[in-house]
C-alpha positions as CSV (number, residue, x, y, z in Angstrom):
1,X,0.0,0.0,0.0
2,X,1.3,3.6,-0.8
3,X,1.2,5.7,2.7
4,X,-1.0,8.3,3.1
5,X,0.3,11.2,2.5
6,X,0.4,13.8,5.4
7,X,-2.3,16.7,5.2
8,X,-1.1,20.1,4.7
9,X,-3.0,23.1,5.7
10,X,-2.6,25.8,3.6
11,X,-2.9,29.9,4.0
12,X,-2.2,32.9,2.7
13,X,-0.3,34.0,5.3
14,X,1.0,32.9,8.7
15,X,1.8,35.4,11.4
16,X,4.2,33.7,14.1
17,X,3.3,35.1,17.4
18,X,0.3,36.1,19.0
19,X,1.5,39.6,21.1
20,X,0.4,43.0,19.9
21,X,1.7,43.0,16.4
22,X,0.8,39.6,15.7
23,X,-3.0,39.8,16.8
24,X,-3.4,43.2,14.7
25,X,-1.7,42.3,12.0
26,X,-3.8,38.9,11.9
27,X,-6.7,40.8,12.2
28,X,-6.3,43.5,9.4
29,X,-5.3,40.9,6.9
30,X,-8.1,38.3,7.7
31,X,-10.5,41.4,7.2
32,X,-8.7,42.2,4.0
33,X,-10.1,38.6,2.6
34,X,-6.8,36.9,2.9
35,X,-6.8,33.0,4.6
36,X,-4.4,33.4,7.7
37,X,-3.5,31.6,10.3
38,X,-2.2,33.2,13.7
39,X,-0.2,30.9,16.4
40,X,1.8,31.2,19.2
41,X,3.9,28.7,21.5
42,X,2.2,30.0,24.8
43,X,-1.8,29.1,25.7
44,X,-2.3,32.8,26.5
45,X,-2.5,35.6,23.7
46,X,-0.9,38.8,24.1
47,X,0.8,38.7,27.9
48,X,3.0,41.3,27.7
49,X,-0.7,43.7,26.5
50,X,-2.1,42.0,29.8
51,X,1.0,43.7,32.5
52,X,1.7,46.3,30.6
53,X,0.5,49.8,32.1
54,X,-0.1,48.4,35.5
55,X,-2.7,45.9,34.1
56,X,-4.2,48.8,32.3
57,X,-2.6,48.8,29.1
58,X,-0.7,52.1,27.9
59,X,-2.1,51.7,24.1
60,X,-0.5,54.6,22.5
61,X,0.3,57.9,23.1
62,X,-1.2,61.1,21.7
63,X,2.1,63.0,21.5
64,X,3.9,60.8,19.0
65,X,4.5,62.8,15.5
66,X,5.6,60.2,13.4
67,X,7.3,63.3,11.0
68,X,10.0,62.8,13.5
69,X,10.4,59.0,14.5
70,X,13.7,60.0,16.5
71,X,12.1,62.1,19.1
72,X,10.3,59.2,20.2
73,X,12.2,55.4,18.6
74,X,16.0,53.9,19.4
75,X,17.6,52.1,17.1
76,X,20.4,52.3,14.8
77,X,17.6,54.0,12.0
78,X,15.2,55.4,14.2
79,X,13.8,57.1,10.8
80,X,12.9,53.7,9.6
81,X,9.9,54.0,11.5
82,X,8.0,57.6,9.5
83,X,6.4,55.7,6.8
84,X,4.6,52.7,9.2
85,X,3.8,55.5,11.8
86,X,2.7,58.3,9.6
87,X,0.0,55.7,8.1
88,X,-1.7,54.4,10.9
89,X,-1.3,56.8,13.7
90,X,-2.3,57.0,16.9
91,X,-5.3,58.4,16.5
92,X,-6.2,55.4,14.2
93,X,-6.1,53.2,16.9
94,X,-8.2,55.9,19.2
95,X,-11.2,55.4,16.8
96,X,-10.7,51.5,16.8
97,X,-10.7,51.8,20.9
98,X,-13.6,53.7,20.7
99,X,-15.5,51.9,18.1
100,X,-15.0,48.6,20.5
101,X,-16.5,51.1,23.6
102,X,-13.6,50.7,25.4
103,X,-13.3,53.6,28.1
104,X,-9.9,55.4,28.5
105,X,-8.1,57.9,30.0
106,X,-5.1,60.3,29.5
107,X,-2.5,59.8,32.2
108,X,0.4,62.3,31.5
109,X,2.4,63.3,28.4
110,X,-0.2,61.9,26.3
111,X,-0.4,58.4,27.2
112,X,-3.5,56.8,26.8
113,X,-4.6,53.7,29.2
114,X,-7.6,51.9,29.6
115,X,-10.3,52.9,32.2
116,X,-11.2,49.3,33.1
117,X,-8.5,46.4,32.6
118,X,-5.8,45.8,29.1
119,X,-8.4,42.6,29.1
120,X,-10.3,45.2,26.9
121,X,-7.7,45.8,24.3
122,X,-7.2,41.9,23.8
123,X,-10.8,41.0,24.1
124,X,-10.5,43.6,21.1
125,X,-7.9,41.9,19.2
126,X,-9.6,38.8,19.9
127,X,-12.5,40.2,18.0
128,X,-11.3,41.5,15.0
129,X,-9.0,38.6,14.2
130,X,-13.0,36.5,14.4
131,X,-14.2,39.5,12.1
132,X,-11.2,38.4,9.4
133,X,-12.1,34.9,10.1
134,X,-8.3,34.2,11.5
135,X,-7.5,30.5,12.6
136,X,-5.7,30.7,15.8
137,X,-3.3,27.4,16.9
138,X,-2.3,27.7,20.4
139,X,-0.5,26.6,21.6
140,X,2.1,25.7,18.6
141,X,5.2,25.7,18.1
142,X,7.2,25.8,14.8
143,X,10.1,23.6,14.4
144,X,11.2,24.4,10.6
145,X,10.4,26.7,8.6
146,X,11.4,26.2,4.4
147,X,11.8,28.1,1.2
148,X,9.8,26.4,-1.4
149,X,11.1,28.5,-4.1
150,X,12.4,25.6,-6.2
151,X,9.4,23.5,-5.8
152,X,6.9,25.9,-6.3
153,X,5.9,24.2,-9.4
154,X,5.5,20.8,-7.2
155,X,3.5,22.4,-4.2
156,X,1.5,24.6,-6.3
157,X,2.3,28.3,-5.6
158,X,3.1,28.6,-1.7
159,X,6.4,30.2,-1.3
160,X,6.8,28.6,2.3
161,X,6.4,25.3,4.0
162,X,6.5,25.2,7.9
163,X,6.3,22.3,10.2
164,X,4.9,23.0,13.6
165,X,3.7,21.0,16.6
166,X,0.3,20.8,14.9
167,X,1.2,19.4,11.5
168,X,2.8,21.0,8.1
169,X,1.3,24.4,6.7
170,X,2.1,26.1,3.2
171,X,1.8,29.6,3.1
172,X,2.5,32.3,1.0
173,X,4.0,34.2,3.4
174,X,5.5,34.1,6.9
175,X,5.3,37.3,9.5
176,X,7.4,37.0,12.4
177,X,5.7,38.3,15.3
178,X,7.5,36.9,17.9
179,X,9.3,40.2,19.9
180,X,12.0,40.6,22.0
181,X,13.9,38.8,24.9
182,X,12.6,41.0,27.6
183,X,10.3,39.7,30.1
184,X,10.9,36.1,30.1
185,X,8.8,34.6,32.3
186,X,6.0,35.4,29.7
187,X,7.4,33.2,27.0
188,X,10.0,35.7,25.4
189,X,12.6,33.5,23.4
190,X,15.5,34.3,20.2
191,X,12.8,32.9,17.6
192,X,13.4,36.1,15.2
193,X,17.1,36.3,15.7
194,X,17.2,32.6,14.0
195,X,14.8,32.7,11.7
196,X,16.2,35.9,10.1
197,X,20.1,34.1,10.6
198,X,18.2,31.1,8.8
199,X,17.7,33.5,5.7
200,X,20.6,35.3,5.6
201,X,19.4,38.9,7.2
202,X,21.6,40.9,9.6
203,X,20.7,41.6,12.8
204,X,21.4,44.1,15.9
205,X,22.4,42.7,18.7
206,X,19.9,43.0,21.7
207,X,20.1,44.1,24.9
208,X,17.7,45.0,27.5
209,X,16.3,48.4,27.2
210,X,13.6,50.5,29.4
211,X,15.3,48.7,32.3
212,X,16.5,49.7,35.9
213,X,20.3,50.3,36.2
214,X,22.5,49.1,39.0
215,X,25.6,49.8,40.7
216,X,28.5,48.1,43.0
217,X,26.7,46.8,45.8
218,X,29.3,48.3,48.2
219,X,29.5,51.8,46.4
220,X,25.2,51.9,46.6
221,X,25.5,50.8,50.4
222,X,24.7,54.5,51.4
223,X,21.8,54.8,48.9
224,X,20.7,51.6,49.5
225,X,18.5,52.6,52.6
226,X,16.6,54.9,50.6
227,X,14.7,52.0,48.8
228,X,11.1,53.1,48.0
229,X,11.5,56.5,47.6
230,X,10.7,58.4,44.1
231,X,11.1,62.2,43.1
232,X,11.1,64.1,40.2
233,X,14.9,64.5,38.1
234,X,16.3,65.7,35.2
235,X,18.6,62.6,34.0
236,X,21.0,62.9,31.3
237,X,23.2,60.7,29.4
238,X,25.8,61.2,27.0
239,X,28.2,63.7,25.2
240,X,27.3,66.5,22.3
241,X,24.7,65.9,20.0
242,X,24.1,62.4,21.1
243,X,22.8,63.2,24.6
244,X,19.6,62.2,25.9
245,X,17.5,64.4,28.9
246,X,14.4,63.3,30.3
247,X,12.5,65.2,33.2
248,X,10.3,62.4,35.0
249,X,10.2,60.6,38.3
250,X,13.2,58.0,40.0
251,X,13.0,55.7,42.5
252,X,15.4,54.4,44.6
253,X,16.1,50.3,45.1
254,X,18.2,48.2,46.8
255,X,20.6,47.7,43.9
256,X,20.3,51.0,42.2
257,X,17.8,53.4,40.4
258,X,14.7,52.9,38.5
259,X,11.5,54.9,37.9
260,X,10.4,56.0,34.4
261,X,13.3,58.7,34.6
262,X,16.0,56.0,34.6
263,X,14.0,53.4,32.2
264,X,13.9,56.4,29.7
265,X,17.3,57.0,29.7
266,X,18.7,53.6,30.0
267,X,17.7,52.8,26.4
268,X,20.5,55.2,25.6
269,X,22.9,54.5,28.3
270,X,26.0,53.1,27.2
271,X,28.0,50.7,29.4
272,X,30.9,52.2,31.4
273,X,29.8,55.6,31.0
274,X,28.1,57.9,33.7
275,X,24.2,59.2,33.9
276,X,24.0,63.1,35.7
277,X,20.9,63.4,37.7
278,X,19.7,66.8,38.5
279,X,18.0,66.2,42.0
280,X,16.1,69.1,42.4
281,X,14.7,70.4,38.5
282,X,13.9,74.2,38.4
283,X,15.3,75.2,41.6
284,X,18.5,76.7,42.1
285,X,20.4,74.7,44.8
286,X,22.8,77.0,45.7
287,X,21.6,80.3,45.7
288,X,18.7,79.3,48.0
289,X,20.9,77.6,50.5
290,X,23.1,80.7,50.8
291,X,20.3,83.2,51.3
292,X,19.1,80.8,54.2
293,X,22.5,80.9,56.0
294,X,21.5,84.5,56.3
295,X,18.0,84.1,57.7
296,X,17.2,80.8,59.6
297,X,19.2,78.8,62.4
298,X,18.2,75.2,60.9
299,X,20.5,72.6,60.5
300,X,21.8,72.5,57.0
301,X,19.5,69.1,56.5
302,X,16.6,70.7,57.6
303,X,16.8,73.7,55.1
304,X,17.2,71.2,52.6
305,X,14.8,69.5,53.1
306,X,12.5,72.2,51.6
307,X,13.7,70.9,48.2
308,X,14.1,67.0,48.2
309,X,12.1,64.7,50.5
310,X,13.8,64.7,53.6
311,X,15.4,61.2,53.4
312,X,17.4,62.3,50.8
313,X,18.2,65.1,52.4
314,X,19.5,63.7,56.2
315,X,21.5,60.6,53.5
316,X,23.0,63.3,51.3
317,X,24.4,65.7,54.2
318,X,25.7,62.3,56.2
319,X,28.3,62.0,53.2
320,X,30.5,65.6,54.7
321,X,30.8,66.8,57.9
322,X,30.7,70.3,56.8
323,X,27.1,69.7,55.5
324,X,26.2,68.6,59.3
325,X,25.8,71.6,60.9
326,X,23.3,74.2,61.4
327,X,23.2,76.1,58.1
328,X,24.2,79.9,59.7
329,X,27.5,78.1,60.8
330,X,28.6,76.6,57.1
331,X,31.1,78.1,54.8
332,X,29.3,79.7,51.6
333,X,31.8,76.9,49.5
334,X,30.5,73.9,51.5
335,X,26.9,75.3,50.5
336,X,28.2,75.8,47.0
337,X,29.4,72.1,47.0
338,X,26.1,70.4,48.9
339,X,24.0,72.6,46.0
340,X,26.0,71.9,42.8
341,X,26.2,67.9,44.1
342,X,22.7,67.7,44.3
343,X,22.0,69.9,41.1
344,X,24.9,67.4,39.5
345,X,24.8,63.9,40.7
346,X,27.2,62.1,38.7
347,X,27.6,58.3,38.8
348,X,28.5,55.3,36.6
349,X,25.9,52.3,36.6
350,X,28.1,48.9,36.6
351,X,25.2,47.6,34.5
352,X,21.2,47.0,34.2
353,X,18.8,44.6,35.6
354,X,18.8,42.5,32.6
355,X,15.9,41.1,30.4
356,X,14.1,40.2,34.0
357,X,13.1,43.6,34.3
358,X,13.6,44.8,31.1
359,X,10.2,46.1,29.4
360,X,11.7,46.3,25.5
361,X,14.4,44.4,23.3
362,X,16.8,47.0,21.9
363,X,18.4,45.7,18.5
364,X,16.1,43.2,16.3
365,X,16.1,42.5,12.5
366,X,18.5,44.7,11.4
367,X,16.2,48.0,8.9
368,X,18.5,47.7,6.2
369,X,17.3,44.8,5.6
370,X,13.4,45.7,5.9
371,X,10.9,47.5,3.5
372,X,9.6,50.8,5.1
373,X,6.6,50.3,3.5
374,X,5.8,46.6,4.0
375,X,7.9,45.4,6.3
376,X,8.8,42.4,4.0
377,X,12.6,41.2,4.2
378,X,14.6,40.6,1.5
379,X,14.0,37.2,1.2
380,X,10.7,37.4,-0.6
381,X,7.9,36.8,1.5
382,X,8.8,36.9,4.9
383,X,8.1,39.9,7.1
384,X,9.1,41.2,10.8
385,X,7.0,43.3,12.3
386,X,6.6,44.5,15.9
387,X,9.4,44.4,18.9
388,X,11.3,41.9,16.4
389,X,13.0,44.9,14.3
390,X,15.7,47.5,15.5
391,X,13.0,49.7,16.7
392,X,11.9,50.4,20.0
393,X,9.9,53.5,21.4
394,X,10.2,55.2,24.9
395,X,8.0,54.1,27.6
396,X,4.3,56.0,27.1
397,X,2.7,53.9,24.8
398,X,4.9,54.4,22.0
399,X,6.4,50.9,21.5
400,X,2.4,49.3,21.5
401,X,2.1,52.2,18.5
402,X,4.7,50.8,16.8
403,X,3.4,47.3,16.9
404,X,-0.2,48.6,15.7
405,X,1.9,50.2,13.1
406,X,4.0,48.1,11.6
407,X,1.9,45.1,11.7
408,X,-0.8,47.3,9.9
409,X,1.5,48.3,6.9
410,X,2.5,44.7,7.1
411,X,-0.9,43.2,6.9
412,X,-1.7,46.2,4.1
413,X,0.8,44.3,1.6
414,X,0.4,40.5,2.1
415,X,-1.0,39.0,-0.9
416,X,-3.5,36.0,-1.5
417,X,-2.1,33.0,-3.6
């Protein structure tokens, strides 16, 4: 007897991954009449949509001009990003948040989160990949994925052949879906980095970014009691054109700094040089400490204390005995010094928390390698969208634009067979 020959199921496209990018892209390009098929190795859809924002889900952020991708993307071509953002923006995604009913709110420097739970946004997903009729296997895992280029003629005119934990699929083509390395203990894994080695793309090495930074356990000793408490900075980073400022708030841990203030500017922090921290933004240190040596009979701590939370204040005075006094009996210079220090905390992290507690993957699919338009590769047919290319946003919202993005220019060019 001849052996039956295994079944095949065939699409038009399949999008590998079932996070942001992979859901909306899905979604856009079942409703566009194509046959795809969405899957994804985990059970759950879209966990990193389901902690991100506090369980609230920061969906985009009004503030993003994609004219100017750099003000807002990292990356070694930050510019990469204009045509994918300028057509489908974030007010696109508004009306498709409010066409679901979904009640939201603007936090601060137009970032939008939901009212209710990020449940809402995937329960949204969810639904318009059943509007474009998507088939969803989960969970599945692929195991090969081949160019049927030379056999094309043999298999009819699918481009690509994958075998997964559910059986062989023929596609057209293949979107990679799959993001980055951080946040592992949600299912984060290399699976772009080797499929786009597998065809010959370059890549950008990734590293953790929007992360906390730490420092010499021994050096931090003295900081380390402050654990818990946040303020508002000005951080900085870098030298000449290439330096980075942020104005938001840090905390303080065990280990070192985070807060949205250090996860901002440790996507441009490069290893073995220092971050400046401006501890008290929009107030002149110095010149306020000298004009209360003239009036008040406070300890020097005390007076200080008027412009950084008192913790900070009684730590940073312990570090000189000429700041332990009461402020009439200091030298103007040591009031100088205590002013400019705090107005110009320099330090050097020794490194970051890693992908634990990193919330984005800088480095991805190398753009040269990309169409800004489509998204497709230069092998024909497969496509990277999402947290899997060398672009990642600031924290606010703007990296979830960027998978709404790029996954809709994607899904905007795949083709039926």
């Amino acid at each position: 007897m001849t052996p039956a020959r295994e079944s095949v199921a065939a699409f038009d496209a399949v999008v590998i991954g079932a996070g942001a990018a992979g859901l909306f892209c899905a979604a856009v390009a079942g409703q566009r009449g194509l046959r795809v098929l969405l899957l994804d190795h985990s059970e759950r859809v879209a966990e990193k949509i389901r902690i991100s924002g506090g369980g609230r889900c920061n969906f985009t952020n009004r503030l993003l001009d994609p004219r100017s991708p750099q003000q807002h993307f990292v990356g070694a071509n930050p510019a990469f990003a204009r045509s994918a953002l300028a057509r489908y923006t974030p007010q696109h995604f508004i009306a498709l948040v409010e066409r679901h009913g979904i009640a939201y709110h603007e936090k601060h420097k137009g970032q939008l989160f939901c009212d209710r739970s990020a449940e809402d946004i995937i329960a949204m997903l969810l639904a318009e990949c059943a509007a474009g009729g998507v088939a969803r296997w989960q969970p599945c895992s692929v195991k090969n994925i081949e160019f049927l280029a030379e056999r094309r003629r043999e298999m009819g005119e699918y481009r690509y052949q994958l075998q997964s934990t559910r059986g062989s699929i023929q596609t057209h083509s293949v979107v990679v879906a799959t993001g980055g390395l951080s946040v592992p203990k949600i299912g984060a894994s290399d699976f772009g980095w080797r499929v786009a080695q597998q065809f010959g793309l370059r890549t950008v090495e990734p590293r953790p970014g929007l992360v906390p930074l730490s420092f010499d356990p021994e050096a931090w000793a003295p900081w380390a009691e402050l654990a818990g408490l946040s303020l508002p900075v000005e951080i900085s980073t870098g030298q000449g054109r290439a330096r980075q400022r942020f104005e938001e708030d840090l905390l303080f841990t065990h280990r070192g700094l985070s807060g949205p203030a250090v996860l901002q500017i440790s996507s441009y922090w490069q290893p073995g040089t220092p971050i400046s921290i401006d501890l008290a933004p929009g107030v002149d240190l110095p010149r306020l400490l000298l004009e209360a040596k003239t009036r008040s009979k406070k300890r020097i701590a005390n007076e200080l204390a008027a412009s950084v939370p008192a913790r900070l204040a009684d730590t940073w005075v312990a570090r000189d005995p000429a700041w332990q006094r009461p402020i009439a009996e200091a030298s103007d210079r040591a009031l100088r010094s205590l002013g400019e220090a705090l107005k110009h905390w320099e330090l050097t992290p020794t490194g970051t928390e890693g992908w634990r507690k990193a919330e984005v993957t800088l480095g991805g699919v190398d753009t040269r390698d990309l169409s800004q338009q489509t998204l497709e590769s230069r092998q024909p047919g497969l496509y990277f969208i999402g947290e899997a290319v060398d672009i990642a946003g600031w924290l606010g919202g703007y990296n979830l634009q960027w998978a709404w993005a790029s996954a809709h220019a994607c899904a905007s060019a795949l083709e039926p067979i």
